[in-house]
Every structure is written in C-alpha cells, then in structure tokens.
VMD Tcl script that draws the C-alpha trace (Angstrom):
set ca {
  {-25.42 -12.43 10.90}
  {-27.16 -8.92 11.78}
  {-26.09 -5.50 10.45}
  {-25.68 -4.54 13.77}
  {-23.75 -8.04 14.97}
  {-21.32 -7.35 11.61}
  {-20.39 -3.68 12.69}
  {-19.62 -5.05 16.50}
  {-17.73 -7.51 14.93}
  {-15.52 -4.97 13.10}
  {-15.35 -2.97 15.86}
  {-12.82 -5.29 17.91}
  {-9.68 -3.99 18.86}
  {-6.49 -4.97 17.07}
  {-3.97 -7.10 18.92}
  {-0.59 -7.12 19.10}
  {-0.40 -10.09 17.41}
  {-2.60 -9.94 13.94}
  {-2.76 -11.85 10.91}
  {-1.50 -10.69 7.58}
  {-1.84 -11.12 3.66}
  {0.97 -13.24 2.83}
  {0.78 -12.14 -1.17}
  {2.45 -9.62 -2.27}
  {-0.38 -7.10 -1.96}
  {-0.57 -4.38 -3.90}
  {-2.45 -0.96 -3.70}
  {-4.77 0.80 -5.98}
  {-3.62 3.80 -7.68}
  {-3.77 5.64 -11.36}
  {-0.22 6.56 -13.19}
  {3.40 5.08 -13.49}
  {6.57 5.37 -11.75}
  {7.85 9.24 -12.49}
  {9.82 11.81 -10.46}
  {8.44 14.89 -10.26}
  {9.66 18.26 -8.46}
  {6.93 20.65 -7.89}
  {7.46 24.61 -8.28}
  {7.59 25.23 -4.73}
  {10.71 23.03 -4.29}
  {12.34 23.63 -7.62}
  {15.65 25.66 -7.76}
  {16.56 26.99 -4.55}
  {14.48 25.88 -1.54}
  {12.68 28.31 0.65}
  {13.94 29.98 3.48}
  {13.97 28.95 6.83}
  {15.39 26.56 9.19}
  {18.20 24.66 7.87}
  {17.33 20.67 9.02}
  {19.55 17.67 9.30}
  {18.67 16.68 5.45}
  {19.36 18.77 2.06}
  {16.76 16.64 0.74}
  {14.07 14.82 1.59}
  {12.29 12.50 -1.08}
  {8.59 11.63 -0.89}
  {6.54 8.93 -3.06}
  {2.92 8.97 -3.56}
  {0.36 7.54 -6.17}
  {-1.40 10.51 -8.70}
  {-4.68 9.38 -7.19}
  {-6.97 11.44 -4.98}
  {-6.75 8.74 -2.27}
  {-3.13 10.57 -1.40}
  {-5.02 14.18 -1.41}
  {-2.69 15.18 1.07}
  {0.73 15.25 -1.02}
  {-1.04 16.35 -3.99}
  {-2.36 19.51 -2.31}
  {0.30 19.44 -0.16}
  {2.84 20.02 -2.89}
  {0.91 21.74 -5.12}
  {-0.04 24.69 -2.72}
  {3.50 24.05 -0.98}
  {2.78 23.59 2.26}
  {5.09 20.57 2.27}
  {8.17 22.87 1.15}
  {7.40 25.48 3.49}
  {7.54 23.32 6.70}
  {10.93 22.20 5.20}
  {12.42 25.17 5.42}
  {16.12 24.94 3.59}
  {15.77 21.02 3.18}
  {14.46 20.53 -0.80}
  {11.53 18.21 -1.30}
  {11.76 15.96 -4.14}
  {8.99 13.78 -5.22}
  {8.11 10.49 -7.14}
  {4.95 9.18 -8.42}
  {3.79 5.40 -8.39}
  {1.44 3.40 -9.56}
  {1.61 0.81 -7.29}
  {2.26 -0.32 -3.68}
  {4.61 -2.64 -4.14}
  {7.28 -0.48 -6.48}
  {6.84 2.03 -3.86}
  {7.52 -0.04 -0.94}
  {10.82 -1.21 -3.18}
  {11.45 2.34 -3.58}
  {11.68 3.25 0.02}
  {13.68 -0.14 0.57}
  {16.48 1.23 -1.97}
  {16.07 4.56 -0.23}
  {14.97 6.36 -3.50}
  {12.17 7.77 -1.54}
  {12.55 8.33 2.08}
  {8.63 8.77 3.37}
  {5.65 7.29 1.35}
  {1.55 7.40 1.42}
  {0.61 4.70 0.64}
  {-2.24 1.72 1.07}
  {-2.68 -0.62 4.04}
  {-2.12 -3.84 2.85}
  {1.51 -2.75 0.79}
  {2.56 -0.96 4.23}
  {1.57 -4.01 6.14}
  {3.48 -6.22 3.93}
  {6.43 -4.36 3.12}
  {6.69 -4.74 7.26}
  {6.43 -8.05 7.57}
  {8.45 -8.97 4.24}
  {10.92 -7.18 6.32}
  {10.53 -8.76 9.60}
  {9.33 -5.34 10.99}
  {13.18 -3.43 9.75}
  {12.68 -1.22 7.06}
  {9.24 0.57 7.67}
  {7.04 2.57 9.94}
  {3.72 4.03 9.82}
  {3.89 7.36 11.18}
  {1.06 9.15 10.42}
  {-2.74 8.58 8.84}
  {-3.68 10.43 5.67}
  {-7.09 9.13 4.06}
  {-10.29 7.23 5.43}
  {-13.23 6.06 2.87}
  {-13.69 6.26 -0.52}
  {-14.56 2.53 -1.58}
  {-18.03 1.44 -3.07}
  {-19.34 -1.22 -4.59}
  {-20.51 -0.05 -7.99}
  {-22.92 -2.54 -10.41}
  {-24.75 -2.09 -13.65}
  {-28.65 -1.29 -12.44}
  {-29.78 -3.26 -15.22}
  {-28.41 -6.42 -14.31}
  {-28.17 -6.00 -10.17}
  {-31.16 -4.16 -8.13}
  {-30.46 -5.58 -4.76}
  {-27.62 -6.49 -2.65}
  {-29.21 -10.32 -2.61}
  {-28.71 -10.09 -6.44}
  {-25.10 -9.85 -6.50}
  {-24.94 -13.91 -5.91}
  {-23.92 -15.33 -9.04}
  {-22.74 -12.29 -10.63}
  {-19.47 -10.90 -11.62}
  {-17.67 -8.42 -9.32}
  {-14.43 -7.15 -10.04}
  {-11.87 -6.29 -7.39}
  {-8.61 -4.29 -8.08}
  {-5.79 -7.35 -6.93}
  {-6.06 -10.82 -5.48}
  {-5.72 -10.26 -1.89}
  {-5.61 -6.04 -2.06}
  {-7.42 -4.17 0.48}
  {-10.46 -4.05 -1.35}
  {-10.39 -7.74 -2.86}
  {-10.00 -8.69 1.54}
  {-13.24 -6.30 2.46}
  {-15.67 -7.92 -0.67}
  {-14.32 -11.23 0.33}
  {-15.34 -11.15 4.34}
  {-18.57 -8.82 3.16}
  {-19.37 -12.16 0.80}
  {-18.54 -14.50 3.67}
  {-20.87 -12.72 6.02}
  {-23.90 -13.21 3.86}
  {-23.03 -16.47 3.84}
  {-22.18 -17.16 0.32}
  {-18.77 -19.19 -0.63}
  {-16.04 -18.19 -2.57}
  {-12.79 -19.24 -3.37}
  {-10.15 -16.82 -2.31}
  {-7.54 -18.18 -4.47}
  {-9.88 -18.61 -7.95}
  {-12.52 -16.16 -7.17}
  {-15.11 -18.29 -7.71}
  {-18.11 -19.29 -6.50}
  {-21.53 -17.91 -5.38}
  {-19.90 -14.75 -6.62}
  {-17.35 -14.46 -9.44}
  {-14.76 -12.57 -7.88}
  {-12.75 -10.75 -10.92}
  {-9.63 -9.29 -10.15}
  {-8.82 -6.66 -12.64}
  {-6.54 -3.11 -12.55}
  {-8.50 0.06 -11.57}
  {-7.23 1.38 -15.08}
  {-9.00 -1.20 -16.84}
  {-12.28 -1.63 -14.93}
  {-14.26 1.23 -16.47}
  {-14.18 -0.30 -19.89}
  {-14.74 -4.29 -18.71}
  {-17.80 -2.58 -17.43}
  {-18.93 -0.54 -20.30}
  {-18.15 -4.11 -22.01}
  {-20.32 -6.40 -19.99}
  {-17.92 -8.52 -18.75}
  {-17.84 -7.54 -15.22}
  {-21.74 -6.62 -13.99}
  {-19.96 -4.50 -10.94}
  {-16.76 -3.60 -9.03}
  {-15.63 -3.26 -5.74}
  {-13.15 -0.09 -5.78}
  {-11.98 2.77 -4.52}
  {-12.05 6.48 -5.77}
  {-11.96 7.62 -8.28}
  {-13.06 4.33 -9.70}
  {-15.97 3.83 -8.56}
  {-17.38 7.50 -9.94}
  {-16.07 6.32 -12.94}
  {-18.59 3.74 -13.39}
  {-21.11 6.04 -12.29}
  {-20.74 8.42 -14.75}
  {-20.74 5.13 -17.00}
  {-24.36 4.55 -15.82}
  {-23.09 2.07 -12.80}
  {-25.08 3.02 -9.49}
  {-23.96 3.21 -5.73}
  {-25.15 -0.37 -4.54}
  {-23.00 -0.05 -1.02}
  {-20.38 2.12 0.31}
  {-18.20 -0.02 2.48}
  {-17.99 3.29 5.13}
  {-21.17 2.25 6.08}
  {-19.80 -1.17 7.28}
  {-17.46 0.38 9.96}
  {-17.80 2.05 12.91}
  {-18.13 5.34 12.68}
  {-17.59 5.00 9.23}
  {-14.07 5.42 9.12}
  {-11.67 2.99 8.01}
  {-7.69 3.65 6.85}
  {-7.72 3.72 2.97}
  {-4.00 5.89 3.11}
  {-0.88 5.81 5.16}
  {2.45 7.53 5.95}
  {5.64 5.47 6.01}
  {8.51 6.01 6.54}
  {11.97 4.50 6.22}
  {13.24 3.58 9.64}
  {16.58 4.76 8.51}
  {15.81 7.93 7.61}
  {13.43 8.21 10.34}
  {16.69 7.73 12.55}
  {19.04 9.72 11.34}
  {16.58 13.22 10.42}
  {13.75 13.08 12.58}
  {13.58 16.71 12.35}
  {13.23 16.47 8.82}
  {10.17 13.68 9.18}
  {8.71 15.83 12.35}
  {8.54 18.52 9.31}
  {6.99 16.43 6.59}
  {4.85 15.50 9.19}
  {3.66 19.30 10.40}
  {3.37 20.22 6.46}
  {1.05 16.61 6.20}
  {-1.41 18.12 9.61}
  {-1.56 21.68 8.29}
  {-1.92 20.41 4.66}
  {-5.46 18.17 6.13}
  {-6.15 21.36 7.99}
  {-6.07 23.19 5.16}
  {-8.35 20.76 2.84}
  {-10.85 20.71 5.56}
  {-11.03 24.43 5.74}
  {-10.70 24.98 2.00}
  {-13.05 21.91 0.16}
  {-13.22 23.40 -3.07}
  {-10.06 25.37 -3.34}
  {-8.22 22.03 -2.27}
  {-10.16 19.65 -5.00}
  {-9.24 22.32 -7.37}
  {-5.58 21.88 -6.57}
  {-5.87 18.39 -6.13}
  {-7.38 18.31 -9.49}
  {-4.65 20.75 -10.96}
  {-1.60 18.34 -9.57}
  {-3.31 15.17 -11.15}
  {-3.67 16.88 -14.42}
  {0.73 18.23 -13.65}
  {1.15 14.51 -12.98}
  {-0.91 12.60 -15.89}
  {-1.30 14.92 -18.32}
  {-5.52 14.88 -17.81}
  {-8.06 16.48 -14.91}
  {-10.66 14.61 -13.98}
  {-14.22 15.59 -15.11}
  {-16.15 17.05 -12.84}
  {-18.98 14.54 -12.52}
  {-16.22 12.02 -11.77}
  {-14.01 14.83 -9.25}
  {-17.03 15.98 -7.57}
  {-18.88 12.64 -5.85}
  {-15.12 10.71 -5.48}
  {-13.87 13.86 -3.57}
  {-16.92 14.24 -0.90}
  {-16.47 10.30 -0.53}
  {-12.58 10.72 0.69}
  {-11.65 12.30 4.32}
  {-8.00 13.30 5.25}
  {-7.63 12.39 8.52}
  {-3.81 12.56 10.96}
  {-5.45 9.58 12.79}
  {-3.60 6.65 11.15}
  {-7.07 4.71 12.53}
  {-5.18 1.80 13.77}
  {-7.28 -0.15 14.84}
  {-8.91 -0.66 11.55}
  {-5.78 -2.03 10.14}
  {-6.04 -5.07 12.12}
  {-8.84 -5.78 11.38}
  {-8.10 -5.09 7.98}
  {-6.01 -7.92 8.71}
  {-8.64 -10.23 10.77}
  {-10.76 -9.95 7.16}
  {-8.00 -11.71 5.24}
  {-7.18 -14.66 7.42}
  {-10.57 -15.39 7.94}
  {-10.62 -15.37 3.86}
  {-7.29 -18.05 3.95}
  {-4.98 -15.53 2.35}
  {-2.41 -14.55 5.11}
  {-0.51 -15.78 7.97}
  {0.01 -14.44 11.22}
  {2.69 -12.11 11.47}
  {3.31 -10.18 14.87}
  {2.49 -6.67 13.56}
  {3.53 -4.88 16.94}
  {5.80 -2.24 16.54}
  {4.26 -1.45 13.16}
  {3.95 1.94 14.14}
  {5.57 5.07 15.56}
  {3.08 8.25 16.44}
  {6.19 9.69 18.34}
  {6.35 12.76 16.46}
  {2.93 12.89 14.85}
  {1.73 13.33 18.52}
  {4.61 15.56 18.79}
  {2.91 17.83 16.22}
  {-0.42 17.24 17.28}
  {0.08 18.81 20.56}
  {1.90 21.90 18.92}
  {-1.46 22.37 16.70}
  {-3.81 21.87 19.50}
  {-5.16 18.96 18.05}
  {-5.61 15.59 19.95}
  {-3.35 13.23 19.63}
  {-3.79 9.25 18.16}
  {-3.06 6.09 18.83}
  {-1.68 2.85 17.98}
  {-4.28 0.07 18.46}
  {-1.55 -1.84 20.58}
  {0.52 -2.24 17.62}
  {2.77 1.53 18.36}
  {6.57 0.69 18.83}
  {7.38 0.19 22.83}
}
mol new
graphics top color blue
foreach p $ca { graphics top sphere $p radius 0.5 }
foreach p [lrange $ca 0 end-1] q [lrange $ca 1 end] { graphics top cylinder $p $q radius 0.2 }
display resetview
C-alpha cells in the first residue's frame, strides 16, 4: 500500500458504531498512585464565585503527555477558574487505576489516554464516563539502536518494544506492521517483527541492554533512548492527517458531570486558558511543566530529554475525535477488540460552551457526541 493510500486510509471518518480493544488497556505514564494538593489550592481556596462543589478532584499521570494539569496547577490557572471550589489532585501511573478511581468517585475529572477512556466506556456500557474535552496530540516515535536498524525495511525480524499488549501505541505499530505487509501475532508478538511489550519505566535500560533493538513509545520515552544513542527512525505524526492524532483526553464522571456542571464548565475554562497559555508561553510553560514533574517525582527531566519530547507534544481543546475511531479501526483489524457502539462517548456541551466565550472555534464529535 502507498504512503499516500495509508494516510487516506486513516483519514476515514469514525462511525457511530466502532470497534474497540476488548483488553483491559492501559495507558503510558511515569509515577505511582499519590494525592497531591498544589500551593494554589492549599489552605483556603481563592476568591471568587462560589460553585455547586467545595471540591473538585482531578487525576492525571506525572508525564508531560498531561502538560495541561501540570502547568495548569502549577501556575494555578486551574484554581483560579474555580473560584471558592478547592481543587484537589491525584497522580497515576496508569490508565486503568485511574479509570477505577473515577469509578469510586475518588477523582471526579481525569486526562487520560485513549484506549483506558475508551474502555473504561465500554466496560461500563457507556454509564460512568465522558470525554469532554481534548488535551494532547503527538508525541510517539519509533526509536531503534542505529547500529543494528538503518532503514525502516530493517526493522523485519528485529525486536521492537511497545509499552502494553493492546495500548495505544502497541495498536498503531501493529496496523503500521500490517501495512507493510509483514505478519505478526497480536496475542504473542511474534513474527516478522518481535513485538516486546515492556513498561515505559523499564524500556530505557532493555535498550541500553540489547535486548530490545527499538521501541515504539511515547514522550518522554522515546527522548530517552535518544539521549541513550537510539535515533528518530519514524514519528507516527507523520502517519496522520495533518499530523494530529489524540495522545490525551478529559473525562469526566457522568455523575459529577450531572450534578456540578458549573464546576466541570470551570475545570474546563482553566484546561482552554491553561493550552492558551502554553502556546503563548513555550518555554516558561516547559519550565513549569518541568518544575511540577520534579514536585511530583522527586526528579526534573534533563534537558536533552525535556527539550526534543516537549516540541514533539501539542495541547490542543480539540478532543480530535475522529482519530479515536480510528484508533479503534487499527485494533480490530489487529484481532484485539470487539465492536462496541462507542456513540455517545462524548459530550463537547460545555467545552463548546467555553470555546465560544474565548473566541475560539468550537469541536466536534466524529458522530460519536451524546444526542
């Protein structure tokens, strides 16, 4: 198949009706479990309008992937949307203990992956979740040891290692292998390619070790392995249209959602100025990015790991719907999902809401918005 007959291909719309990853998928992210309260929300909450909610609490992963509740918090822009109501967050490591978090309602909004979002949905049967809002677009590259891979043709019969059987990024090497024609085993990994499926933590040293010759991962992962002498064989931007493809989500508990939608229309104004503010501010905002991942984890990232994994990442409001289906289309084409109806999945209500109140355009749903 052409380059150019691949991107059409991944340029089809999403339909109400899409398939889905019927593992439990998980999410890539850096960190464990660990409530946090940042300075701008600690003691008494700022002034301002008093909202339905004394407290609202958020969950994200210490990763810059969720760059907009990192800076967000850090610089307070979250808080100060809030008003009176006290933001309280919690840091995870993982999709799938955050999507269990926001089932037990001990966060009430998430960011969060594609493929946990998508199956925390369908897990259950489309009642506990909605995506309200985009956050992140990019940021995923396939990284390989120069000495052992020069060409894309020469990763058949290597060893690539993906973050989770049936993760977002395991799905997109899978179909990318599938369209060159080569065959691999979804369930096993093997085959033309030896598909290793190994935590984002761990990668950096089974590739200073030899036993993976490359990895397919997201940021800051994949500069990882750069600054470990790995080299930039394909960035999977380059595969989509337009080069922008959902990598980070906003949920939301559809509880919550109904009883304090002022209090999610404000998380959701703090999220828009917040990308604003990053887009305006590049180096101020990876400096406070980097200053909440080192509050978080103890550790900063170096520079010549910060630098190239933060001009990789875009916030973005535009949840980029459409991507997320076929997201989707990759997996059951690799024999790892069923085929859920995802319609209703999400609800732009008030991120359009706030949109219009910025001047900024509003989004749209792909045919899978609530009716």
């Amino acid at each position: 198949m052409s380059a150019a007959a691949r991107t059409a291909r991944r340029a089809l719309p999403a339909v109400a009706a899409v398939p889905l990853l019927a593992l439990a998928l998980g999410a890539c992210g850096y960190g464990s479990e660990k409530s946090t309260t940042s300075a701008a929300s600690a003691g008494t909450a700022a002034a301002g309008k008093k909202l339905s909610a004394a407290t609202v609490k958020i969950g994200y992963f210490p990763n810059l992937t969720h760059a907009t509740p990192l800076v967000g918090e850090q610089e307070g822009i979250l808080q100060r949307e809030l008003g009176a109501t006290r933001l309280k967050s919690a840091t995870f490591n993982a999709g799938p203990s955050e999507i269990e978090a926001l089932n037990a309602g001990s966060i009430d909004i998430g960011w969060i992956g594609p493929s946990p979002a998508v199956n925390g949905y369908v897990k259950s049967k489309g009642k506990n979740l909605r995506i309200i809002s985009g956050s992140a677009s990019g940021g995923v590259k396939l990284v390989v040891d120069p000495k052992k891979i020069g060409s894309l043709d020469e990763v058949k019969g290597k060893k690539i290692a993906t973050p989770q059987k049936g993760n977002t990024q395991d799905v997109a090497f899978l179909d990318w292998i599938a369209e060159r024609g080569w065959k691999v085993d979804p369930q096993s990994g093997k085959g033309d390619v030896s598909v290793v499926r190994t935590d984002n933590k761990v990668t950096p040293d089974a590739f200073k070790s030899g036993s993976v010759d490359g990895a397919w991962v997201p940021e800051p992962t994949a500069s990882k392995l750069v600054s470990e002498g790995g080299k930039v064989l394909l960035d999977e931007s380059t595969l989509w249209p337009d080069g922008k493809f959902v990598i980070t989500n906003v949920i939301v508990s559809q509880k919550f959602l109904a009883q304090h939608p002022d209090v999610v229309e404000a998380v959701l104004r703090g999220s828009v100025k917040t990308n604003a503010w990053i887009a305006a501010n590049p180096q101020q905002a990876r400096t406070a990015a980097n200053a909440a991942l080192k509050k978080l984890s103890g550790k900063e990232l170096p520079a010549d790991v910060l630098d190239p994994a933060w001009q990789s990442l875009h916030t973005t409001d535009d949840p980029l719907a459409a991507t997320l289906g076929t997201q989707a289309d990759h997996a059951v084409k690799a024999s790892l999902l069923e085929r859920p109806d995802l319609s209703g999945i999400y609800d732009l209500t008030l991120l359009n809401k706030v949109l219009k109140a910025e001047g900024k355009p509003t989004v749209g749903a792909a045919k899978l918005g609530r009716q």
